[in-house]
C-alpha positions in Angstrom: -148.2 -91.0 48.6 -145.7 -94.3 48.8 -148.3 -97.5 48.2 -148.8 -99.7 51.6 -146.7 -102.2 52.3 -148.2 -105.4 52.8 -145.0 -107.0 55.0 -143.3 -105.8 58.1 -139.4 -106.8 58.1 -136.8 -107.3 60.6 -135.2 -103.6 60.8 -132.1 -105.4 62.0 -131.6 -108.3 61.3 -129.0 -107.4 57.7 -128.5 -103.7 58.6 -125.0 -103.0 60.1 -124.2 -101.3 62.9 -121.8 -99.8 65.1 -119.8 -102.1 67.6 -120.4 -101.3 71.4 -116.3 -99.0 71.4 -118.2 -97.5 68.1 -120.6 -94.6 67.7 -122.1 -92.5 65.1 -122.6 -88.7 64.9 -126.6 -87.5 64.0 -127.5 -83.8 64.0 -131.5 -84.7 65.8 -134.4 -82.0 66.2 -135.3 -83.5 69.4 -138.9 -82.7 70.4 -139.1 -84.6 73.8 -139.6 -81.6 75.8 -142.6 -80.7 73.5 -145.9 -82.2 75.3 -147.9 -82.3 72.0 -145.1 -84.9 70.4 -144.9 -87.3 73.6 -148.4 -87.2 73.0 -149.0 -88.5 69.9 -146.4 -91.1 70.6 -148.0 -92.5 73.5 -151.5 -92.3 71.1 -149.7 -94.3 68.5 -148.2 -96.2 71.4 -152.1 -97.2 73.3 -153.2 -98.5 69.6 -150.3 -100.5 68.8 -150.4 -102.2 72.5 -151.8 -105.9 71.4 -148.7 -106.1 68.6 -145.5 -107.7 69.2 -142.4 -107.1 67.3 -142.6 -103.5 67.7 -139.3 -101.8 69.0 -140.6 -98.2 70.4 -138.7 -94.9 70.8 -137.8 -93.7 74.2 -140.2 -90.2 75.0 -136.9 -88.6 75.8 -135.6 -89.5 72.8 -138.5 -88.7 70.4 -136.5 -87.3 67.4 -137.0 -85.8 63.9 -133.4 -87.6 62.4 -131.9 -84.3 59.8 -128.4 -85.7 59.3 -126.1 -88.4 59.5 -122.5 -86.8 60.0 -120.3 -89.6 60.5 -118.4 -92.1 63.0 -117.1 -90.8 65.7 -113.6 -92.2 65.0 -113.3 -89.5 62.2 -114.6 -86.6 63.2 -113.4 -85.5 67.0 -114.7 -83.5 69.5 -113.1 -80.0 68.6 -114.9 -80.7 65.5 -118.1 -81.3 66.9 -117.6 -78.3 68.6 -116.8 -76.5 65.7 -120.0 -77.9 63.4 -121.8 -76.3 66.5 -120.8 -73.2 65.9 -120.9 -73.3 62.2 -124.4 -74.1 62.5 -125.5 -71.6 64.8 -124.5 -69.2 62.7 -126.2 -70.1 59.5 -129.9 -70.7 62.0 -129.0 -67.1 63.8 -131.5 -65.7 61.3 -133.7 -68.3 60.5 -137.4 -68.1 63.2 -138.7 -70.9 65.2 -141.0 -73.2 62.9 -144.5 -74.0 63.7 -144.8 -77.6 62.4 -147.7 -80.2 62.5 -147.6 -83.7 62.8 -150.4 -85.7 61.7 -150.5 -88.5 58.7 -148.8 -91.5 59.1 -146.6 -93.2 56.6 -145.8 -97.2 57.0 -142.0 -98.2 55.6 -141.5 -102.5 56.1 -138.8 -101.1 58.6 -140.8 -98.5 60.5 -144.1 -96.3 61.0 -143.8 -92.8 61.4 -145.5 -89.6 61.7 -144.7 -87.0 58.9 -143.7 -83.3 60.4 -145.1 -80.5 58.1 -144.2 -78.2 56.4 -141.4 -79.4 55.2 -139.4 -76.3 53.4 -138.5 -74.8 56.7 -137.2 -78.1 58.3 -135.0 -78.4 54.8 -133.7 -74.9 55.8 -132.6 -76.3 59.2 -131.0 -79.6 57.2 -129.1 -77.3 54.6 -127.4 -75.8 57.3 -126.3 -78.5 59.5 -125.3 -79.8 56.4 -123.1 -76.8 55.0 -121.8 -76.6 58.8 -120.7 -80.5 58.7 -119.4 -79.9 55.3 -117.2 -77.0 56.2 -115.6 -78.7 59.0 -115.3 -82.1 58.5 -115.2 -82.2 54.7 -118.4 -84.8 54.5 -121.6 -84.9 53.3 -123.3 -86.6 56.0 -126.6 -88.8 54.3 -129.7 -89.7 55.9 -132.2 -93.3 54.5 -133.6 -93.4 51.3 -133.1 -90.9 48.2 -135.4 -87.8 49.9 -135.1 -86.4 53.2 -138.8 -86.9 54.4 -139.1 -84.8 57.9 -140.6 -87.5 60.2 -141.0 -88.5 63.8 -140.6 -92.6 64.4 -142.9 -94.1 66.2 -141.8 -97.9 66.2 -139.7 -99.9 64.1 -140.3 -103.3 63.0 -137.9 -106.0 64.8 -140.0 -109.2 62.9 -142.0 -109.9 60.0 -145.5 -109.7 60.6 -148.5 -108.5 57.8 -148.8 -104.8 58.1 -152.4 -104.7 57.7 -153.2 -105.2 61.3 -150.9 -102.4 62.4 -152.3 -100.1 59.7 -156.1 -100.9 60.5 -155.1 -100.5 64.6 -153.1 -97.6 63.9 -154.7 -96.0 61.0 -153.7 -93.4 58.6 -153.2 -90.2 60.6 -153.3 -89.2 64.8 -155.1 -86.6 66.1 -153.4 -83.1 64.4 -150.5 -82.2 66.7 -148.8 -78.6 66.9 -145.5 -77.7 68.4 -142.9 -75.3 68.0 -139.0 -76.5 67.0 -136.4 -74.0 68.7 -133.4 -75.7 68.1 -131.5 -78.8 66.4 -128.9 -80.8 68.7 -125.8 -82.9 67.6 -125.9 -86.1 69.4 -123.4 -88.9 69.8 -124.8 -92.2 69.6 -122.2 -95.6 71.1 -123.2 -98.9 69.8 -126.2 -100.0 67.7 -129.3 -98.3 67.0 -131.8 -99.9 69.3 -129.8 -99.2 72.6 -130.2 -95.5 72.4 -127.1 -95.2 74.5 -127.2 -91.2 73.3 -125.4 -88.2 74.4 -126.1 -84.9 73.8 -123.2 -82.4 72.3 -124.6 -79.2 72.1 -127.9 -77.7 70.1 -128.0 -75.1 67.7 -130.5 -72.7 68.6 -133.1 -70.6 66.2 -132.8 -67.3 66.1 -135.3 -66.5 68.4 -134.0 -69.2 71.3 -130.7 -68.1 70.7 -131.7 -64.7 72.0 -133.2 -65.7 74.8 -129.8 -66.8 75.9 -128.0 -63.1 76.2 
């Protein structure tokens, strides 16, 4: 377990970020349209209330980030159809997940809710990675040296002490179960804290994808 920090930071204040022409290409498991997540968010939301300096996700944007692919100035939109279809390939096999949310890990930058298990998530990653790879020739990357599946519930936007936040928050929300279906491709235009997002396409499971013939 990564020690507490004792500082919140400024997520933006030296990070750089895409111009309002630019945009950036994320492969998302969006879990919006699962009642249990918007849930918890607006839990974590209710004990956060009395704290400034807290920049919250939109509930219809509630995500669990899997990959960064790229700008969308080099990979185009026959591509993005193409990584699309790559990936729902590799998924058609792999079965819904039944994941959990419950303990909370606190970053300077952000507080988020870990997603569990995480093998199967990492099966979902692994392909929308070997699907970007194949088409675009890149990697993609997400933050930090391990992928961590995670839902964000705020990021910092000042410096504050984090021990209020972690004492008001506290160290897990109520246990949360949901079902993931599906991860999505979406184009973000501009910086981060807009959310100026647009969906692509997903990339269904292999049970959702059958519910679709």
């Amino acid at each position: 377990m990564s020690p507490l920090p004792t500082q919140m930071i400024n997520r933006w204040q030296n990070r750089e970020e895409p111009g309002p022409d630019q945009g950036t290409i994320y492969w998302h498991i969006l879990v919006s349209d699962q009642p249990e997540a918007r849930n918890a968010a607006q839990t974590a939301r209710q004990r956060l209330a009395d704290f400034s300096g807290l920049h919250m996700p939109p509930p219809e944007w509630l995500h669990i980030t899997t990959l960064v692919a790229g700008p969308t100035d080099e990979i185009t939109t026959e591509q993005q159809q193409d990584m699309l279809t790559a990936a729902s390939e590799l998924l058609a096999e792999v079965p819904p997940i039944d994941v959990t949310l419950g303990r909370i890990f606190y970053h300077p930058e952000a507080i988020a809710a870990e997603i569990q298990p995480a093998d199967p998530l990492r099966q979902i990653r692994k392909a929308v990675q070997t699907a970007t790879l194949k088409v675009t020739g890149r990697q993609g990357h997400t933050e930090g040296p391990a992928w961590t599946p995670h839902m964000t519930l705020a990021y910092s936007e000042t410096e504050q002490p984090a021990e209020p936040l972690i004492t008001a928050l506290g160290r897990k929300l109520p246990t949360t179960e949901f079902t993931i279906n599906a991860v999505t491709l979406v184009t973000q235009k501009g910086p981060e804290r807009l959310w100026n997002w647009h969906t692509v396409g997903q990339a269904p499971l292999s049970a959702a994808a059958e519910e679709h013939y």
